[in-house]
C-alpha positions in Angstrom: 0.0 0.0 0.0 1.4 3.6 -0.6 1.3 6.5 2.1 2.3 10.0 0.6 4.0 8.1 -1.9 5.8 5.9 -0.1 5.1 2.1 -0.1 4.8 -0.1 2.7 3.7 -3.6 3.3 1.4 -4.8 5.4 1.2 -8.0 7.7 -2.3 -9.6 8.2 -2.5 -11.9 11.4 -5.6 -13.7 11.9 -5.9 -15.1 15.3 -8.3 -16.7 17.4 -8.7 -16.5 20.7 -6.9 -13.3 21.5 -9.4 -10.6 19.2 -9.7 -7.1 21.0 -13.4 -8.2 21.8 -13.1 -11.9 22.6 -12.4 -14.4 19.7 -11.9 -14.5 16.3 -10.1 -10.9 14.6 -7.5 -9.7 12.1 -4.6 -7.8 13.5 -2.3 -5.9 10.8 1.5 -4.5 11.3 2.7 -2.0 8.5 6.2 -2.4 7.7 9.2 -3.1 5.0 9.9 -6.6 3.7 13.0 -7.2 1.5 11.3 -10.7 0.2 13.0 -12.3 3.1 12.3 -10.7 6.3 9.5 -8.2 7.6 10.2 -5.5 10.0 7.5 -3.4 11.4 7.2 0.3 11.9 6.8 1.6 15.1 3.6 1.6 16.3 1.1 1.0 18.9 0.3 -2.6 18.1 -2.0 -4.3 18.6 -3.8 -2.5 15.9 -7.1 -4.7 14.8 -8.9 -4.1 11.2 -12.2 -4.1 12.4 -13.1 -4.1 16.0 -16.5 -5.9 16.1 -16.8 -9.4 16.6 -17.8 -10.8 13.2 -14.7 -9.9 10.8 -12.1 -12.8 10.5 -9.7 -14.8 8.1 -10.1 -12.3 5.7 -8.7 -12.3 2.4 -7.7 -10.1 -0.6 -8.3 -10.4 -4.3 -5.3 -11.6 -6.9 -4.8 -10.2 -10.2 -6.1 -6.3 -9.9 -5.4 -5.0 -13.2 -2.6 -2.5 -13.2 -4.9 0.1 -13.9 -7.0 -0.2 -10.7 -4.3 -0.8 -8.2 -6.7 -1.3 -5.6 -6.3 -4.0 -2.6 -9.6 -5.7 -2.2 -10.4 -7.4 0.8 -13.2 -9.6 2.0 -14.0 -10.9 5.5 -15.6 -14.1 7.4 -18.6 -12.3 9.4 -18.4 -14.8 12.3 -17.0 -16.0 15.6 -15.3 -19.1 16.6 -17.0 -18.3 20.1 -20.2 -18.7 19.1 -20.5 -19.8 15.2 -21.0 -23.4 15.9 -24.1 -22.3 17.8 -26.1 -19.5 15.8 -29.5 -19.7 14.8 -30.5 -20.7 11.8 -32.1 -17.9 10.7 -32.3 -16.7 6.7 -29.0 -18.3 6.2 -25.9 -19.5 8.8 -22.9 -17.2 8.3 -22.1 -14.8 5.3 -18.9 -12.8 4.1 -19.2 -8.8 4.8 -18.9 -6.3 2.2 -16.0 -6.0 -0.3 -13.5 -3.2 1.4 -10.4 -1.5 -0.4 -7.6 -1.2 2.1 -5.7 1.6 1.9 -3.3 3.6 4.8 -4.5 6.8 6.5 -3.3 8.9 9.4 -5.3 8.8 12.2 -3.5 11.4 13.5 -1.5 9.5 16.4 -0.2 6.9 13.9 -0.7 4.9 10.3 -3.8 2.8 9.7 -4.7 0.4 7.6 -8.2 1.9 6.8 -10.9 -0.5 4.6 -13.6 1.3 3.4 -16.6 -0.8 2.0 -15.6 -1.3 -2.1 -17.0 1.7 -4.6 -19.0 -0.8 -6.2 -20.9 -1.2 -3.3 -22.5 2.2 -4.3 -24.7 0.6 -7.5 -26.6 -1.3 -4.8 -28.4 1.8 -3.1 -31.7 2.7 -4.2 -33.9 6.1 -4.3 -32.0 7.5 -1.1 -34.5 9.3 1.4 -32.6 12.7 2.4 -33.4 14.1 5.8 -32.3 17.9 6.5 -29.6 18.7 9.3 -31.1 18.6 12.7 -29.8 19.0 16.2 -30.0 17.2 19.0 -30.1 18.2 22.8 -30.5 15.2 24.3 -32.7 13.2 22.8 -34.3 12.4 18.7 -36.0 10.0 17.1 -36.7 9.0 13.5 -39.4 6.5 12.4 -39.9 4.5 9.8 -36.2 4.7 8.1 -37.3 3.1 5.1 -41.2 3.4 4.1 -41.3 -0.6 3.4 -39.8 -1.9 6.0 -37.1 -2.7 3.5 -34.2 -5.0 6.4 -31.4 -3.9 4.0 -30.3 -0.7 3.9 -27.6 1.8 4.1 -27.3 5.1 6.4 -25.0 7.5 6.0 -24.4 11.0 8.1 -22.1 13.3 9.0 -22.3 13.6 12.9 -20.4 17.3 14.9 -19.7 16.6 18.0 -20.3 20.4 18.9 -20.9 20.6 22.8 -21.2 17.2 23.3 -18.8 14.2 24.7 -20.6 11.7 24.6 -23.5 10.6 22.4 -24.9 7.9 20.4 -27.6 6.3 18.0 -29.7 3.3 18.7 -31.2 1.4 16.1 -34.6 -0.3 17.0 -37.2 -2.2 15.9 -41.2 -2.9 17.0 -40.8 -4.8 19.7 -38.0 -2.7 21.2 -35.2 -4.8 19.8 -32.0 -2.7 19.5 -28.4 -2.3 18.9 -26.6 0.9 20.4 -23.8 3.0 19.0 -22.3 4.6 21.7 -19.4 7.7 21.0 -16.9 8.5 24.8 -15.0 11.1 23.5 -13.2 11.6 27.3 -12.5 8.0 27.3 -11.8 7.8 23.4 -13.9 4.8 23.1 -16.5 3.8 20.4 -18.3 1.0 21.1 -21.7 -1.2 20.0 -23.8 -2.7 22.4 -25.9 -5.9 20.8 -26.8 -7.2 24.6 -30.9 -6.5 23.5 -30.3 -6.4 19.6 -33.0 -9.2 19.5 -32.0 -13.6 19.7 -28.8 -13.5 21.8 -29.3 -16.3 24.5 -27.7 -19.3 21.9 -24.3 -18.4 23.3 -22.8 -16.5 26.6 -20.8 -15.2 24.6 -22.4 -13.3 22.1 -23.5 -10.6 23.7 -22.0 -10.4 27.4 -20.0 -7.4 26.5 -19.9 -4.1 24.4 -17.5 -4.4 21.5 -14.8 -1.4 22.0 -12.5 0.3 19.6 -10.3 3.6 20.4 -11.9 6.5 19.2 -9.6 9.7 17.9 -11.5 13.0 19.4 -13.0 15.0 16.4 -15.0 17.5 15.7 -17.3 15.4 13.0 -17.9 11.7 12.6 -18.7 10.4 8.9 -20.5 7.6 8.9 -21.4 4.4 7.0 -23.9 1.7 8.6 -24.9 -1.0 6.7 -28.3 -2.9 8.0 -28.8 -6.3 6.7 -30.9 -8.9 8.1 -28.2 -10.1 10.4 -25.3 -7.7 10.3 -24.5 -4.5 10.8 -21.3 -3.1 9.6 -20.5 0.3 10.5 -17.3 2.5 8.4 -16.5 5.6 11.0 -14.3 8.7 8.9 -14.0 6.6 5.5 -12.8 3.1 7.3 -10.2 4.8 9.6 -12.2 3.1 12.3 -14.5 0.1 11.6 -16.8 -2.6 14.2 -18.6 -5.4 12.3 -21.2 -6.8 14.2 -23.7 -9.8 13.5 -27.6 -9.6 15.3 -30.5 -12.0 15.5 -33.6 -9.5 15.2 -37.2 -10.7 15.3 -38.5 -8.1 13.2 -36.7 -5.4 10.7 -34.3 -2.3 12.5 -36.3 0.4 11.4 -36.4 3.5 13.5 -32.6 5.7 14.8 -32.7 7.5 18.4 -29.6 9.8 18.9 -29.1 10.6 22.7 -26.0 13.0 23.4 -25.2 14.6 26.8 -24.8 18.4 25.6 -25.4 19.1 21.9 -24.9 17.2 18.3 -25.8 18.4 14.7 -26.7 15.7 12.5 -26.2 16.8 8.6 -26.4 15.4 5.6 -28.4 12.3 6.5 -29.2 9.6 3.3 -31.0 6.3 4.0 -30.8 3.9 0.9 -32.8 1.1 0.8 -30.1 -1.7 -0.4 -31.7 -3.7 -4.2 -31.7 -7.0 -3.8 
């Protein structure tokens, strides 16, 4: 991968036990290799590529033409701590959405950032645009998509403005939910599935939040992707990334933003994902 025009390799390690959240995950060093021997940079390892539970053993396409140059990379979405036990709902397992991996600054150090694939894009249909809005303390939005469509894309740009701490829920009818929580005092971002809807096949599923360091900003861009058993959410173009698996009863459909202080929500698009 290049950085400001330099290139540098990078060192995938999939391991299991030992992810930041329990179980299977993908740790990365970014380095030089002389065909023989990698040496890693200097950084804060260990540096994971997506901090949810459900991103493992992934692996990267062969035979990019020249002319792209892209990496592309493609995940397990599952957990050897639970995947011998999910439910068999729609279908067991999948793979998560095609990423390009690419190195960004995160403004303590390098990153191996993986940003869902531009071809992803053809998939959205007639986006629903909702105005800026701001939030003191607490807003809702029903009915995300108007037919309950399960698959669908959100994406917003989120200023922090007064507030330290806020976050978005997504829910469903029978107060199913999954919770997006922002600390910016304890630079942590991290998703809470504990009531996201069937979570009693395995003590493990659910017993604790998934956590990823969060870099204090000013404004958050966001990407989630809602499909009927995953959410995968891309923070600031894949700097930051948490890959989650749920077990809903019924279809995700409404948002709740809670913040202590203030937050302006701008430039909010829901896409309804064409199957």
């Amino acid at each position: 991968l290049k950085y400001n025009g330099q290139s540098k390799w990078v060192l995938l390690v999939s391991i299991n036990p030992g992810g930041p959240n329990g179980g299977s995950a993908t740790q990365y060093f970014i380095g030089d290799f002389d065909g023989i021997t990698f040496t890693p940079d200097e950084n804060p390892y260990p540096i994971w590529l997506d901090y949810g539970r459900d991103n493992y053993a992934g692996v990267t396409w062969s035979n990019i033409p020249e002319s792209d140059g892209r990496k592309l990379f493609i995940g397990w979405m599952n957990n050897w701590d639970y995947a011998n036990q999910i439910p068999p709902v729609n279908f067991a397992g999948a793979m998560t959405l095609p990423r390009t991996l690419k190195l960004m600054h995160n403004g303590n150090h390098l990153v191996v950032a993986n940003p869902p694939a531009e071809e992803v894009n053809a998939l959205r249909g007639k986006s629903r645009e909702l105005d800026s809005f701001r939030v003191n303390k607490s807003h809702q939005i029903k009915e995300l998509t108007t037919e309950m469509n399960d698959v669908f894309e959100i994406e917003m740009e989120i200023e922090t403005n007064s507030s330290s701490k806020f976050s978005f829920v997504l829910s469903n009818e029978v107060e199913e939910k999954i919770v997006f929580d922002f600390d910016l005092e304890s630079g942590l971002f991290s998703v809470d599935r504990s009531k996201s809807g069937l979570v009693s096949f395995s003590n493990k599923f659910s017993s604790n939040k998934s956590e990823a360091p969060l870099i204090k900003r000013e404004i958050y861009k966001v990407r989630l992707f809602i499909d009927k058993l995953s959410t995968e959410c891309f923070i600031n173009d894949g700097e930051l990334v948490q890959t989650n698996t749920v077990f809903p009863s019924s279809p995700y459909n409404t948002i709740t933003f809670n913040c202590e202080g203030e937050i302006k929500v701008n430039k909010m698009n829901v896409y309804p994902i064409q199957k």
